[in-house]
C-alpha positions in Angstrom: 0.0 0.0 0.0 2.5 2.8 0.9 3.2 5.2 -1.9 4.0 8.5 -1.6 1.1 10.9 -2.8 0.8 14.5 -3.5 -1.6 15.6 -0.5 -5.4 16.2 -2.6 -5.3 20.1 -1.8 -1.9 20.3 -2.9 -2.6 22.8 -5.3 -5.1 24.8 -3.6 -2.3 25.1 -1.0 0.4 27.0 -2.9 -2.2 29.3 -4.6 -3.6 30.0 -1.1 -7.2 29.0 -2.3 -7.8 26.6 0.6 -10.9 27.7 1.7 -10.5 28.8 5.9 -13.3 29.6 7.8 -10.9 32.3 9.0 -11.6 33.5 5.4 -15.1 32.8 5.2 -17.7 35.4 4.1 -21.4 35.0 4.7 -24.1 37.7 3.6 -24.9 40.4 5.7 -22.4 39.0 7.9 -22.3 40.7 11.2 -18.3 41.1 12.9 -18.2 39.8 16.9 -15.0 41.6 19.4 -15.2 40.0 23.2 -15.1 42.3 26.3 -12.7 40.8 28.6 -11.4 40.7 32.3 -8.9 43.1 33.6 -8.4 41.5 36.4 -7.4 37.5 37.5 -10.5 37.2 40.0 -12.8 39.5 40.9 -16.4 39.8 41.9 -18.4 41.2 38.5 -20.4 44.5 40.7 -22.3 45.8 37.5 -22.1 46.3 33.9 -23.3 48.8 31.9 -23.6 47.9 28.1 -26.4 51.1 27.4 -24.1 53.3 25.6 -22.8 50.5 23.7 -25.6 49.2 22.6 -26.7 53.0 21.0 -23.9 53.2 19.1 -24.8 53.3 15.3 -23.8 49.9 13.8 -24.2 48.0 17.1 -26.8 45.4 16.3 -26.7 43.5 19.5 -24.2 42.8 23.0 -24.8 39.7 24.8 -24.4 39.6 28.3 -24.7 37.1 30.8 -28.2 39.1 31.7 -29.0 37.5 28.2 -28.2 33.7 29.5 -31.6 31.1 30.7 -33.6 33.0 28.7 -36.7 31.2 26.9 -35.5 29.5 23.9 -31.6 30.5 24.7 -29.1 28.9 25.9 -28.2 27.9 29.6 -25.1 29.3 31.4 -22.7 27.0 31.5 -20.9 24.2 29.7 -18.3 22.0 29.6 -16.9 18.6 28.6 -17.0 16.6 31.8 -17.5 19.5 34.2 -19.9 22.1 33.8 -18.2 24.8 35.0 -17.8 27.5 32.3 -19.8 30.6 31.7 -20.7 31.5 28.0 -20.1 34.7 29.1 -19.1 36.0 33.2 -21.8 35.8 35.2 -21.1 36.7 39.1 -17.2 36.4 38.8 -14.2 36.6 36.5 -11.8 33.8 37.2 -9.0 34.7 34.7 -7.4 38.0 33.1 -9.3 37.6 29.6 -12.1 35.9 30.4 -15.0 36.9 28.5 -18.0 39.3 29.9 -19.9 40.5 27.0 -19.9 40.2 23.2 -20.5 42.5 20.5 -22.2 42.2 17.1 -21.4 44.9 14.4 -21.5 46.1 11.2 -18.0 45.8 11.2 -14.9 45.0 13.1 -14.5 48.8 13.6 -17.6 49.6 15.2 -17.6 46.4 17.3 -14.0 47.4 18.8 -15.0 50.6 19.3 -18.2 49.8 20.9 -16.0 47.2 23.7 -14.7 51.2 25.1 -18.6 52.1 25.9 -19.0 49.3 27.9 -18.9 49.6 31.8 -18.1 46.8 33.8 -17.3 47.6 37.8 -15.3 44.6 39.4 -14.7 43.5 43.3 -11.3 42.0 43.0 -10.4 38.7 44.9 -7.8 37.0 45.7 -5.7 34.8 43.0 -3.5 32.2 42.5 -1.6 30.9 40.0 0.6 28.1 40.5 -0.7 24.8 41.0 0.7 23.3 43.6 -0.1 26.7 46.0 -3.9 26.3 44.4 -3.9 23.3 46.5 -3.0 24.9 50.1 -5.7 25.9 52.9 -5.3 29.3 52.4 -5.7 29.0 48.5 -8.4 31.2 47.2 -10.9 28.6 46.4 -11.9 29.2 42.5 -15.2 26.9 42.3 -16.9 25.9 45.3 -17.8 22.3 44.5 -13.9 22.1 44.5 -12.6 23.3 48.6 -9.0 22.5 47.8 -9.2 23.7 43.7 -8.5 20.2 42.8 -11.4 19.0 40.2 -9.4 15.4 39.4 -7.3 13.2 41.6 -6.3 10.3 39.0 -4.5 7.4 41.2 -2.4 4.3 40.2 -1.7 1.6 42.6 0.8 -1.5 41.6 2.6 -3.3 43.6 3.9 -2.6 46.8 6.2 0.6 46.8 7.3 0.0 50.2 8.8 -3.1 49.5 9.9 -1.7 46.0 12.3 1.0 47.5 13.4 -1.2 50.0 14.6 -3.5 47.2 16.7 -0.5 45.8 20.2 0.1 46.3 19.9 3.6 45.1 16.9 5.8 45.4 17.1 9.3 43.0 14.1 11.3 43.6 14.1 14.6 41.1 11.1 17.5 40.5 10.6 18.8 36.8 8.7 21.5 35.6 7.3 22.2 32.2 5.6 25.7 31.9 2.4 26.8 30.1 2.4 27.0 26.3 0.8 27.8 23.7 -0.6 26.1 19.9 0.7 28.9 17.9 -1.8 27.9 15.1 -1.1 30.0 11.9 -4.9 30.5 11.8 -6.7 31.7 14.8 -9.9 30.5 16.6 -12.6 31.6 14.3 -15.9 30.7 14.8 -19.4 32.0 12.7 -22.8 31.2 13.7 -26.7 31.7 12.4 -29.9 30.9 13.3 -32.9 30.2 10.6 -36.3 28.8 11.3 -35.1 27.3 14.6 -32.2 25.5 13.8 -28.3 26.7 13.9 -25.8 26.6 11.4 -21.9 26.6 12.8 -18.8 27.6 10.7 -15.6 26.6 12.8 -12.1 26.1 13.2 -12.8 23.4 15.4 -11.3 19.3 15.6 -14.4 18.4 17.0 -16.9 18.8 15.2 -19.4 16.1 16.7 -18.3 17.4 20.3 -19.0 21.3 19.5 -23.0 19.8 17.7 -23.7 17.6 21.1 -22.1 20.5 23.6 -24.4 23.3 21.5 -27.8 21.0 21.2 -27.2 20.7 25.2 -26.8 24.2 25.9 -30.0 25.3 23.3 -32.2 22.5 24.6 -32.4 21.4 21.2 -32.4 17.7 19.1 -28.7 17.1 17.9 -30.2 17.4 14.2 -31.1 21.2 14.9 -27.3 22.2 14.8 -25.4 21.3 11.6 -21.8 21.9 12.2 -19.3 22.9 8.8 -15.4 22.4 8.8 -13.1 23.5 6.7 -9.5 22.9 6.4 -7.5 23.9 9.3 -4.9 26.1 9.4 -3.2 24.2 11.7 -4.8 22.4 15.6 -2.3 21.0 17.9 -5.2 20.5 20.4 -5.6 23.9 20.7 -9.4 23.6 18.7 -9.9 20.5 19.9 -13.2 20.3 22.0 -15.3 23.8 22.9 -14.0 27.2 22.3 -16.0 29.6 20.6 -19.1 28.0 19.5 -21.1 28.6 22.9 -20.2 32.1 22.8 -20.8 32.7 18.9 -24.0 30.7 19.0 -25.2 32.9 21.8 -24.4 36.0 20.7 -25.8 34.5 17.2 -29.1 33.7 18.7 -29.7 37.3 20.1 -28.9 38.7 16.6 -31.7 36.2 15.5 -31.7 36.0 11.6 -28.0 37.1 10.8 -24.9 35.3 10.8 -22.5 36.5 13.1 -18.3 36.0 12.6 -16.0 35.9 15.6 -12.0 35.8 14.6 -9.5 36.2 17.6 -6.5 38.7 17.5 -3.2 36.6 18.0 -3.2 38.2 21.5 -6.6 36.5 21.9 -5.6 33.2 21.6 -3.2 33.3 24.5 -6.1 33.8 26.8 -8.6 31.4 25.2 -6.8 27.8 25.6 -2.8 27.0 26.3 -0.9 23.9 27.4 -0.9 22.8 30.8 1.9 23.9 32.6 3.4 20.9 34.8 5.2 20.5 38.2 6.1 16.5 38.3 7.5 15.0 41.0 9.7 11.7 40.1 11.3 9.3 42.6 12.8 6.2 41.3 14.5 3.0 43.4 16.8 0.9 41.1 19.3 -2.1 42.1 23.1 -1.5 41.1 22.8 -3.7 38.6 20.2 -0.9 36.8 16.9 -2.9 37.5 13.9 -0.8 38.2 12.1 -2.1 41.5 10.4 1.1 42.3 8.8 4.8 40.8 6.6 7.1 42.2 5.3 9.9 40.6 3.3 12.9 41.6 2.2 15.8 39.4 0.5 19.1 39.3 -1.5 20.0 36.0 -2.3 23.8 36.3 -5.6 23.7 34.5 -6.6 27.4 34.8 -9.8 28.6 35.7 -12.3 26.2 34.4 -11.8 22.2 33.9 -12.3 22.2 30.0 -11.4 19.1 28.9 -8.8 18.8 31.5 -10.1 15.9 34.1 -9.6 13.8 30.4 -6.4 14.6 30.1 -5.4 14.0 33.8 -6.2 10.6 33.7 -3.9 10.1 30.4 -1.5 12.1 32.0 -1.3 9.9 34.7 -0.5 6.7 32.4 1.9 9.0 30.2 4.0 9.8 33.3 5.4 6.3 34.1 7.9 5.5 31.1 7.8 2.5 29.0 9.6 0.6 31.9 9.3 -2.9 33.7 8.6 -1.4 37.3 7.4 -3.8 39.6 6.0 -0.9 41.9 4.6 2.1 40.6 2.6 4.8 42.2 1.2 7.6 40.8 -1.2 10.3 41.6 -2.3 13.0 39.0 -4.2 16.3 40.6 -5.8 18.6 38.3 -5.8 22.1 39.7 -7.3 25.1 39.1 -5.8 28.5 39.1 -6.1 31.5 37.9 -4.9 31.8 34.9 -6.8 31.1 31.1 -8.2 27.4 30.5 -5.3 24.1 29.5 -6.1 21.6 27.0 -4.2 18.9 25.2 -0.7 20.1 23.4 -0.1 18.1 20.5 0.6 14.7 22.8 -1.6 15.5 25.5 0.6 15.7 28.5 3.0 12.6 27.1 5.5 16.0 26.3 5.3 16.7 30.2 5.8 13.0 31.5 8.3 12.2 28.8 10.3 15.2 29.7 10.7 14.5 33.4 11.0 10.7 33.1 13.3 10.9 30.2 15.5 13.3 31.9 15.4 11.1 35.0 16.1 7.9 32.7 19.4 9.7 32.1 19.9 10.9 36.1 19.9 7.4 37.0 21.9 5.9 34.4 24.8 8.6 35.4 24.4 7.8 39.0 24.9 3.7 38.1 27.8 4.6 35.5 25.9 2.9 33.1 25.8 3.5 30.0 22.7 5.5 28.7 21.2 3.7 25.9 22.4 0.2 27.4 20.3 1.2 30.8 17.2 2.2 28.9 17.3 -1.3 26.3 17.5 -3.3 29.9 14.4 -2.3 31.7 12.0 -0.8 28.2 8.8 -3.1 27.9 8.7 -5.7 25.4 5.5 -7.5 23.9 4.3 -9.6 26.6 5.0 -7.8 29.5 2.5 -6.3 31.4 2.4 -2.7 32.3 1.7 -0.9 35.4 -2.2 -0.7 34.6 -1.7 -4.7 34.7 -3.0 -4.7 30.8 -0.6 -7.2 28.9 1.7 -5.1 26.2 1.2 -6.1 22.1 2.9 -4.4 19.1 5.6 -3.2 21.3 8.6 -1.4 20.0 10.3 0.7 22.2 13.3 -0.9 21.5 13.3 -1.3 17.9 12.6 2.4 18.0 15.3 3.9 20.2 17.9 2.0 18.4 17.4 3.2 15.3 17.4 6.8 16.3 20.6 5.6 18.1 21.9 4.3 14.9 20.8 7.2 13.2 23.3 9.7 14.9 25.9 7.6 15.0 25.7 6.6 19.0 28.6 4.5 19.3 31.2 5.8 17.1 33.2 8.5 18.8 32.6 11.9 19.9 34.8 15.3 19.9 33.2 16.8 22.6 35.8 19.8 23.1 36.8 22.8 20.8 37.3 25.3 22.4 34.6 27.5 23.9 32.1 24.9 22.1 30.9 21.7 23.5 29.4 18.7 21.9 27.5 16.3 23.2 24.4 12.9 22.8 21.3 12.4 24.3 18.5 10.1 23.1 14.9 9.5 24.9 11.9 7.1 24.0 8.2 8.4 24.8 4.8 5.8 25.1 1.5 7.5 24.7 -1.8 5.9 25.2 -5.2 6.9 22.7 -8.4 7.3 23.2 -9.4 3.7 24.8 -13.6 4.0 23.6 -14.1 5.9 20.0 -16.4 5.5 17.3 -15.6 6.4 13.3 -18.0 6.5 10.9 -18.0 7.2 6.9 -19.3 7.0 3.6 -18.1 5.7 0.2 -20.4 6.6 -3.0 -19.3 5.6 -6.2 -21.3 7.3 -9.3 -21.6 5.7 -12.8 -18.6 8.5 -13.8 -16.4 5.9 -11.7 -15.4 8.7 -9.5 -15.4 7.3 -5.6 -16.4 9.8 -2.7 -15.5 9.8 0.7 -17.3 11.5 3.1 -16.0 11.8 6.6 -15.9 13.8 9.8 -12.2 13.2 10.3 -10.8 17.3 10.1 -8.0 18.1 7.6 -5.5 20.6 9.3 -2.4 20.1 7.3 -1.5 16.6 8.4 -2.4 15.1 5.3 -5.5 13.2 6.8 -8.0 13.2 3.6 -4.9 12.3 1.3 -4.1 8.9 3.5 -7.8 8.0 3.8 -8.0 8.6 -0.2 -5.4 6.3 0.1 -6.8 3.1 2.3 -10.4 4.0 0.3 -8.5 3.9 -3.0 -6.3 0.4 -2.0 -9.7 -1.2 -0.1 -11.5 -0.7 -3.6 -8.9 -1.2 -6.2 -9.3 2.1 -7.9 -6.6 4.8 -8.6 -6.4 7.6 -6.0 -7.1 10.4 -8.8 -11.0 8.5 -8.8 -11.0 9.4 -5.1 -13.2 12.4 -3.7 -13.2 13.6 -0.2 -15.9 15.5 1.9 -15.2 16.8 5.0 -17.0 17.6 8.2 -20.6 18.2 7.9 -23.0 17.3 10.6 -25.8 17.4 8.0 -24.5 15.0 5.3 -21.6 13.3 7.4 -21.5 10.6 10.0 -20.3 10.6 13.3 -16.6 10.9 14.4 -15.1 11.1 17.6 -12.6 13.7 17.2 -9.1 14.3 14.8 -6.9 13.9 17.9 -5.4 11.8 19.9 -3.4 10.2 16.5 -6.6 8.3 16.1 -7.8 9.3 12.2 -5.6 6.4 10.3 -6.1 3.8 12.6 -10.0 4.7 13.2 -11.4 6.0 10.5 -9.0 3.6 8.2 -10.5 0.5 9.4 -14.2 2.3 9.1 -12.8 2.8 5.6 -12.4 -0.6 4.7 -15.5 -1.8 6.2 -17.2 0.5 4.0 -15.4 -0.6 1.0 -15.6 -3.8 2.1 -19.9 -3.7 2.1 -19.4 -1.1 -1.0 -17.5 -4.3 -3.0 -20.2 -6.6 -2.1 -22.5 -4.8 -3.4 -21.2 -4.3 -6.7 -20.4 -7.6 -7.2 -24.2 -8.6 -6.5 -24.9 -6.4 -9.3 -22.6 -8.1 -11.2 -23.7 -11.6 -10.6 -26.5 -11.6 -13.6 -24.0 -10.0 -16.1 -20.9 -12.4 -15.6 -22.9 -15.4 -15.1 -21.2 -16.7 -12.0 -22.0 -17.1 -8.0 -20.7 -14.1 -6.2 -17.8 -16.7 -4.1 -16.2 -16.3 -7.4 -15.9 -12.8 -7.7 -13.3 -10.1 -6.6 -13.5 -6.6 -7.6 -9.5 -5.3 -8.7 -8.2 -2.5 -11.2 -12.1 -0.8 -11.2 -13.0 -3.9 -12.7 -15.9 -6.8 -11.0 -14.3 -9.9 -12.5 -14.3 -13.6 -12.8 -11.2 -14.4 -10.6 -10.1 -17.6 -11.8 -11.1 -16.2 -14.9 -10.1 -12.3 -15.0 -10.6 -11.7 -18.7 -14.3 -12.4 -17.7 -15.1 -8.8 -16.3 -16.9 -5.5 -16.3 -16.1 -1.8 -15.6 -17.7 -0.7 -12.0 -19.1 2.2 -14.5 -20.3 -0.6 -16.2 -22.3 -2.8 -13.8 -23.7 0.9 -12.7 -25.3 2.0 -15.8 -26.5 -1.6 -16.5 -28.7 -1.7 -13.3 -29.8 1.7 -14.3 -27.9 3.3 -11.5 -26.1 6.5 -11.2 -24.4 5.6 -7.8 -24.2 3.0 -5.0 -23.0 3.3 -1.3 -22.0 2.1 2.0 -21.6 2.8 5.2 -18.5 2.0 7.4 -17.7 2.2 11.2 -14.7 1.2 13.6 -15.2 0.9 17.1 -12.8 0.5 19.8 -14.1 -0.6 23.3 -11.7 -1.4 26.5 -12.6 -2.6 29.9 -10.9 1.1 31.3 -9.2 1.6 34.6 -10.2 1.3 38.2 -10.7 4.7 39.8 -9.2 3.9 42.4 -6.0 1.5 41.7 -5.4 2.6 38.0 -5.5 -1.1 37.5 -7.4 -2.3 34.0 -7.4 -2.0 30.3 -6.1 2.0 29.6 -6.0 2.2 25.6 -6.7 0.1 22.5 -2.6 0.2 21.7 0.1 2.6 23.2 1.9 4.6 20.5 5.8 4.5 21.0 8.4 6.4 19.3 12.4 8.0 20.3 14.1 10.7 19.4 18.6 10.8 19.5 20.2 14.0 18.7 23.7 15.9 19.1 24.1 19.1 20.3 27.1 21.9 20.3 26.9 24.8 23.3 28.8 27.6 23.1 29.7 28.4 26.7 30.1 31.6 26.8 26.6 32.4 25.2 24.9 29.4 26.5 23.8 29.2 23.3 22.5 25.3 22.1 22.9 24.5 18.4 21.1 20.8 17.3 23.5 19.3 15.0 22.2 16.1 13.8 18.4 14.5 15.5 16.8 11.2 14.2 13.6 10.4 15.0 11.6 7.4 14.5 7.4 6.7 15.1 5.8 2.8 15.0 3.7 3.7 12.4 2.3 -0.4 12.4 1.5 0.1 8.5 2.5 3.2 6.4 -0.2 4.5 4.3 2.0 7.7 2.4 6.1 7.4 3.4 6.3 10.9 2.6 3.7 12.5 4.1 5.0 10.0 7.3 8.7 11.6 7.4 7.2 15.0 6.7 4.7 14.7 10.3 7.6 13.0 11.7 10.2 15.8 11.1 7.4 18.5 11.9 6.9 17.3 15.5 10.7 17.4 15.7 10.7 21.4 14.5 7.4 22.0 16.6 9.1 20.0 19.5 12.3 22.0 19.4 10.2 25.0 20.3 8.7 24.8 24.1 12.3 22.9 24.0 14.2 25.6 24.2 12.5 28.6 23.6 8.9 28.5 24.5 7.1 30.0 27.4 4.0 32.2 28.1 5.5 34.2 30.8 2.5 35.9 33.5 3.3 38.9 35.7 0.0 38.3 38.6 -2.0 36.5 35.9 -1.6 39.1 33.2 0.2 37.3 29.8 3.7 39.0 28.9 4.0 37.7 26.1 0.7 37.3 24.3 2.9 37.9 20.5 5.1 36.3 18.3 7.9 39.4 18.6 8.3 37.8 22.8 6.7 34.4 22.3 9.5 32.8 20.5 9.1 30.1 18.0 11.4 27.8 15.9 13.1 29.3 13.0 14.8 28.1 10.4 18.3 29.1 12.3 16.8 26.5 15.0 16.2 23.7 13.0 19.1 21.0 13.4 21.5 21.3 10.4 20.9 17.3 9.8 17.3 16.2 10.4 16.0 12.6 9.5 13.1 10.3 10.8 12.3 6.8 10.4 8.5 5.5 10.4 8.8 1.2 11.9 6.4 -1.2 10.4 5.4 -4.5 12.0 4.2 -7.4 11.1 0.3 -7.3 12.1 0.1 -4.8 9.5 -2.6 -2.9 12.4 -2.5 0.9 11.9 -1.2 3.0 14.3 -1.1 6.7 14.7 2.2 9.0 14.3 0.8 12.2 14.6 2.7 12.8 17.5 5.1 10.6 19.1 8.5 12.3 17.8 7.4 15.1 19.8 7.7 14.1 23.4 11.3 13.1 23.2 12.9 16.3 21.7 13.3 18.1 25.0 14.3 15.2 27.0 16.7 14.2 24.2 18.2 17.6 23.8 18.6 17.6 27.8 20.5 14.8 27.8 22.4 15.6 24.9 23.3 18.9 27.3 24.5 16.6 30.2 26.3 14.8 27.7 28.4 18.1 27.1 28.7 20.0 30.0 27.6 18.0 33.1 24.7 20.1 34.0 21.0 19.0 34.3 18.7 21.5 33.3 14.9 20.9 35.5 12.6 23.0 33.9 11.7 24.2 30.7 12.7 26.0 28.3 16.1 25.4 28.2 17.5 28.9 27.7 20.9 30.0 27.1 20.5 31.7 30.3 19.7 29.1 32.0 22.8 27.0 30.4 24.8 29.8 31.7 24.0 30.1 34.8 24.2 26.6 35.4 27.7 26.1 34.3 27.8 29.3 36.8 26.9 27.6 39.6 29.0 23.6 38.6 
């Protein structure tokens, strides 16, 4: 099957012609601007939106006055927890939260109406770091929540007493990994309109089932009523996965009544709408001499801002993604999910597998140094092998860790030698391997139409935001029917003509909607060749459809066209439905023990590094990287995700951080929010994508990622001695360091 493709909108690409909702036009389309919070928490005293709303070109401003209204929408929302205001009602919990939202005539008028609006605020106490959110004398954000924390995720195996006393070394370390953010090219955007009743949503979203079931809740309406439209994305990350705009749109949308109403966020915006979870991780490890693992316990902090999003998710898979791919007889780990106040966390392109992979990674490295064993050789001794049984207690298949980190070892050349001195400059290795579970229950769903032109459609749910998604699944569709890829059509999300989809994240679209994609064809093939049964004259057990052709297959001269069979049985097209499924047993809430995730994703990262020390400066000379892809659909399209987690990796590696000053963003630009650049990338970059022999999909969206920060650490030790704890590593930081040897 794998053969490198052009990606379908390939074209459209280089013109610029892809069609993004952020350029979407609508007629009399009306332009939305947000009022937001000045202040981190306060008390909301009274607004006073009267001289806004008089302004000419104002049609409407939506407060939370406007909120439980008959035939609006309720207050609050949420994922699991619903804790989130549309709009503020009695409180602001975050500098930027939203408290009212205009609809113009133009952006113009709707920025300048924001200044007419009067809001007078109590303020309250704040916090912002995680770990003081969780003290008695904490100001408590949601009062369901006493101590802030809305998840406590535990796992229990083993005995960790008996564990560390088995140890002849203990190394207990603390790592911190600090709030980031997407950086999507495009920014949230969201449009809404009502008609007759029903809603109609434009979005940048990944979730485009989520955002219909989360609106129909908060309307009070049947899921039909909201038909949700997706274009390509300029770009997720997790950043648009889930909620973000749409309740607020939809409202404001619904008080406008008749006209559609456009909400695009300023770059500044999208630093206080959804970031990454910043980390404190707590890892203690007991370990024979002989570099056998008897013992790990782990503790972290997620700072999940001021509401729980999708967050008490993401804690849980945190949790798992914290341990390492390790034999550890004893492993404890709890996983609190704080609030703070600062703006709302959701998944990072790896959901929380970059935190836990940077602080056990790192840690892999601490202990190896301690033992004097060698890196790589300490790792290949303890990393999980099919058959062994994890943590959870679930029994390991497809397992590659090793395969994986020796071939990034390979790749740099790990045990050839090494001129670490010239001079001012240092050079040094590091390598790190990463395990990442998926989403353990999902559904995909799709549909394959083939017209009497011969030209195949696919229509699915599964979002297109640069990763080449609609140009593999052409792919599978193409392969599963035995027709040429240029035959293949793909429609993407439309709640009104497409069938359900979990979500595109979690590096679930190959293997999910893959297999729903062969299903399909699979029914789709059956039926043709039924059709074909009275013109070839033969039972359908001796039929196989190949080349767009239904034929005889001991006999494949003896055949007809799929255009063919069509327009004999009078039909202009035929169809079939496909769905995947994945269903595990899931985890005890209380031990951690059970079935966690259909298959773990794996992949390493090995890279060397030169530091100048007198700039602290850290250049990336060679990284390999390598994903277990199971089966390759596009090679290309593989090494070109691969290399761009590397490149997006490299970022909150070394340079990224959203920096607050009480709550208020520093940074909230791309002049002082730096991101990779080409002068960053490392001057010799390659990736490897593993295959094995069960032939099962597996995702690679984002398992090179995890292990460039870890990798790059190490690589740092490697060179100078120094052990940097919390990210990004700075040349100040690798300064004062060496300052401080």
């Amino acid at each position: 099957m794998a053969k490198s493709v052009h990606m379908l909108d390939s074209i459209a690409r280089v013109t610029g012609t892809v069609p993004y909702t952020a350029n979407l036009k609508l007629p009399q389309m009306l332009y939305a601007k947000v009022l937001r919070s000045w202040l981190p928490h306060a008390r909301i005293v009274h607004i006073d939106t009267s001289r806004a709303e008089q302004m000419p070109g104002v049609v409407a401003v939506l407060t939370a006055a406007d909120l439980n209204q008959p035939g609006g929408p309720t207050t609050f929302y949420g994922v699991q927890h619903k804790d989130q205001p549309i709009v503020a009602t009695d409180r602001v919990r975050y500098i930027g939260e939203p408290v009212a939202i205009i609809a113009a005539e133009s952006t113009d008028i709707a920025e300048a109406a924001l200044h007419e609006i009067e809001v007078e605020y109590k303020e309250l106490p704040a916090v912002y770091d995680e770990i003081q959110a969780m003290q008695p004398c904490a100001p408590v954000l949601h009062g369901d929540y006493p101590d802030n924390c809305f998840r406590h995720a535990r796992l229990r195996h083993g005995d960790i007493e008996v564990g560390f006393a088995a140890a002849d070394e203990i190394i207990e370390e603390m790592y911190f990994s600090p709030t980031a953010n997407h950086v999507t090219l495009e920014p949230h955007v969201t449009a809404a309109q009502w008609q007759d009743g029903k809603l109609t949503i434009w979005s940048a979203t990944q979730a485009p089932s989520l955002v219909q079931q989360v609106i129909a809740e908060l309307f009070n309406l049947e899921p039909e009523a909201v038909r949700v439209m997706v274009a390509p994305l300029g770009g997720g990350y997790g950043g648009k996965g889930h909620i973000r705009l749409e309740p607020m749109v939809a409202a404001l949308a619904w008080k406008v009544n008749g006209r559609p109403v456009k909400l695009t966020l300023t770059r500044a915006e999208t630093f206080v709408t959804v970031n990454k979870h910043a980390a404190a991780i707590h890892i203690k490890s007991g370990v024979k001499r002989d570099g056998t693992l008897t013992a790990r316990q782990v503790t972290i902090h997620w700072n999940g801002g001021a509401y729980a999003d999708v967050s008490p998710g993401l804690v849980g898979s945190g949790m798992l993604r914290s341990i390492g791919p390790y034999r550890i007889p004893a492993v404890q780990v709890d996983s609190y999910g704080v609030y703070t106040n600062l703006p709302p966390a959701a998944a990072f392109r790896g959901a929380m597998a970059s935190q836990g992979t940077w602080a056990y990674e790192s840690h892999s490295d601490s202990i190896a140094h301690r033992l004097g064993i060698e890196p790589l050789a300490f790792r290949l001794q303890n990393l999980l092998v099919d058959g062994d049984a994890f943590a959870t207690g679930e029994t390991l298949h497809d397992i590659h860790f090793v395969e994986c980190l020796e071939a990034v070892a390979s790749g740099i050349g790990w045990n050839t030698p090494l001129q670490k001195n010239s001079g001012v400059l240092k050079r040094g290795r590091g390598l790190a391997v990463m395990m990442k579970s998926t989403i353990p229950n999902s559904t995909s769903q799709c549909r394959l139409l083939l017209d009497d032109d011969g030209q195949v459609t696919l229509f699915t749910s599964t979002v297109e935001m640069g990763q080449g998604a609609h140009t593999a699944l052409a792919q599978i569709a193409a392969e599963a029917l035995g027709v040429p890829v240029a035959t293949m059509n793909v429609v993407g999300p439309d709640t009104a003509q497409n069938l359900f989809d979990t979500s595109t994240n979690a590096s679930r679209s190959t293997f999910m909607m893959g297999n729903a994609i062969i299903n399909a064809a699979t029914l789709l093939k059956q039926k043709l060749i039924e059709a074909a049964v009275p013109l070839l004259e033969h039972p359908p057990e001796e039929l196989s459809v190949r080349n767009g052709v239904v034929c005889v297959t001991e006999k494949p001269e003896l055949c007809f066209s799929l255009t063919d069979i069509l327009r004999r049985n009078q039909l202009t097209s035929v169809d079939a439905l496909g769905e995947f499924q994945t269903r595990v047993a899931g985890l005890d809430p209380e031990t951690g023990q059970g079935v966690s995730t259909p298959h773990w994703h794996q992949g390493a990262g090995a890279c060397e590094v030169e530091i100048d020390t007198e700039t602290g400066k850290v250049a990336i000379l060679r990284y390999w990287s390598a994903a277990f892809a199971g089966r390759v659909v596009n090679p290309e399209l593989a090494r070109l995700q691969n290399d761009g987690n590397v490149i997006y990796g490299i970022g909150p590696a070394l340079l990224e951080e959203v920096i607050f000053d009480n709550g208020q963003i520093a940074n909230p630009n791309l002049s002082d929010y730096n991101i990779p650049a080409f002068p960053d990338i490392p001057h010799n970059l390659n990736s490897v994508s593993l295959e094995g022999e069960s032939g099962e999909f597996h995702g690679i969206g984002e398992m090179t990622l995890p292990p460039v920060a870890p990798a790059i650490a190490n690589a740092i030790f490697d060179a100078l001695g120094i052990r940097i704890y919390d990210l990004p590593i700075t040349a100040e930081k690798v300064l004062r360091a060496l300052q401080n040897e």
